[in-house]
C-alpha positions as MATLAB code, in Angstrom:
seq = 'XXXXXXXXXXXXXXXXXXXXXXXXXXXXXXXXXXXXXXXXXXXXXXXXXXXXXXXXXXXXXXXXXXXXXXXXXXXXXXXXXXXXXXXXXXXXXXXXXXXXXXXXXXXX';
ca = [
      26.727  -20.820  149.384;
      26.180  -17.189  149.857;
      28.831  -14.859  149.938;
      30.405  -12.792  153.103;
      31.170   -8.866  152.605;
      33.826   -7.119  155.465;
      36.387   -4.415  155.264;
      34.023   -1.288  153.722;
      36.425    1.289  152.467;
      35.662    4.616  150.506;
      38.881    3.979  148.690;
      41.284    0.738  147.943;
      44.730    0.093  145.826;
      44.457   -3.331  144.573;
      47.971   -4.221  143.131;
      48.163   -7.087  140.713;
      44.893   -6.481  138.957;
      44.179   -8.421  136.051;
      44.052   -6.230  132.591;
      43.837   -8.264  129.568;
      47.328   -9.966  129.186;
      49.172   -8.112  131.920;
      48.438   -7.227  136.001;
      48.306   -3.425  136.842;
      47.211   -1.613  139.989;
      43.974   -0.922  140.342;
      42.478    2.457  142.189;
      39.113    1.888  143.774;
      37.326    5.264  144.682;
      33.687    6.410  145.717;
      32.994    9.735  144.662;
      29.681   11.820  145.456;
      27.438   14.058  143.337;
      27.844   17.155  143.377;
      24.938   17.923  145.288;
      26.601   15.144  148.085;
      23.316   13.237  148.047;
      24.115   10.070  146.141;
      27.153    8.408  145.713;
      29.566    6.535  142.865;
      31.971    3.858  142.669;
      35.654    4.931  140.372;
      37.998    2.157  138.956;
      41.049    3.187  137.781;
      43.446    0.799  135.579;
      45.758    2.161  132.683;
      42.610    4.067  130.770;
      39.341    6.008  131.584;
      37.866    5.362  134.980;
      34.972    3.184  134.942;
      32.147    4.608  136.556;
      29.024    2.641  137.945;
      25.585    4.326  138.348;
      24.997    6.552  141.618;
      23.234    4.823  144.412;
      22.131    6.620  148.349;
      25.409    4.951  149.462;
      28.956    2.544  148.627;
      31.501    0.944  149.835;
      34.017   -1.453  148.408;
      34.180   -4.400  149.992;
      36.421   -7.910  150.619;
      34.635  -11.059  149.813;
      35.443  -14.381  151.332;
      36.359  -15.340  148.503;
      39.318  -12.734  148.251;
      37.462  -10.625  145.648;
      36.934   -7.228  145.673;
      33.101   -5.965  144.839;
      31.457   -2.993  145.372;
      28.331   -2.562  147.957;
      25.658   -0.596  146.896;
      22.732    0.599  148.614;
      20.085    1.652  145.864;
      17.333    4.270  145.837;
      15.059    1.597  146.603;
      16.430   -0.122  149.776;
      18.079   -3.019  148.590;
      21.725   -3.878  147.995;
      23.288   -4.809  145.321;
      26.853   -6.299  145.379;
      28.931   -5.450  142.318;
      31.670   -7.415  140.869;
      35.348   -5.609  141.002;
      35.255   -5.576  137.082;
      31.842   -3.683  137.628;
      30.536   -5.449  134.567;
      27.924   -7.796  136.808;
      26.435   -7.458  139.292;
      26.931  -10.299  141.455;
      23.675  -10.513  143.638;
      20.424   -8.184  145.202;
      19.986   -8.896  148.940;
      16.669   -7.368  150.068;
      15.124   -7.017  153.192;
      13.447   -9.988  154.199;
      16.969  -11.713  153.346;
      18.486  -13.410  156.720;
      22.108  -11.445  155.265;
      20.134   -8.059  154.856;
      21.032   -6.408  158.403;
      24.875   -7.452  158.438;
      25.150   -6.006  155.092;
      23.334   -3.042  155.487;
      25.845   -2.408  158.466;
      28.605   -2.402  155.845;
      27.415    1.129  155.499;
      27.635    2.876  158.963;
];
């Protein structure tokens, strides 16, 4: 059963984030470029941030599953939704997809 996306935020504090053996708070940011044309998504834990790749636009997102993921909107129109450990990605919607327009309204 596909997945629903809601609550798109430029920046989220997820307390009780797993890391390894213990649960930390986790800082969710999107950054831009420096030219403001593209953006980033940021996770900070205890470490580095983790960076993903840049993308036109995203937002972190609430699944209905209680997850946190990360929506991007890529250079090439479709969306990809990123898992919160943003190791995976979790799935491409494109735009023949019956999901495409409520998604794609996760970034206005």
């Amino acid at each position: 059963m596909a997945k629903v996306y809601s609550n798109p935020r430029m920046e989220a504090t997820i307390e009780n984030w797993p890391h390894g053996s213990r649960r930390v708070a986790a800082q969710f940011s999107i950054e831009s470029s420096r030219g403001g044309g593209l953006q980033r998504a940021v996770r900070v834990t205890t470490g580095k941030p983790k960076k993903l790749t840049y993308a036109q636009q995203m937002r972190i997102v609430d699944g209905d599953d209680g997850r946190t993921y990360i929506a991007a909107l890529t250079m090439y129109g479709h969306i990809t939704i990123w898992r919160g450990d943003m190791k995976f990605n979790e799935e491409a919607v494109f735009e023949r997809d019956d999901r495409y327009p409520a998604l794609r309204a996760l970034f206005e």
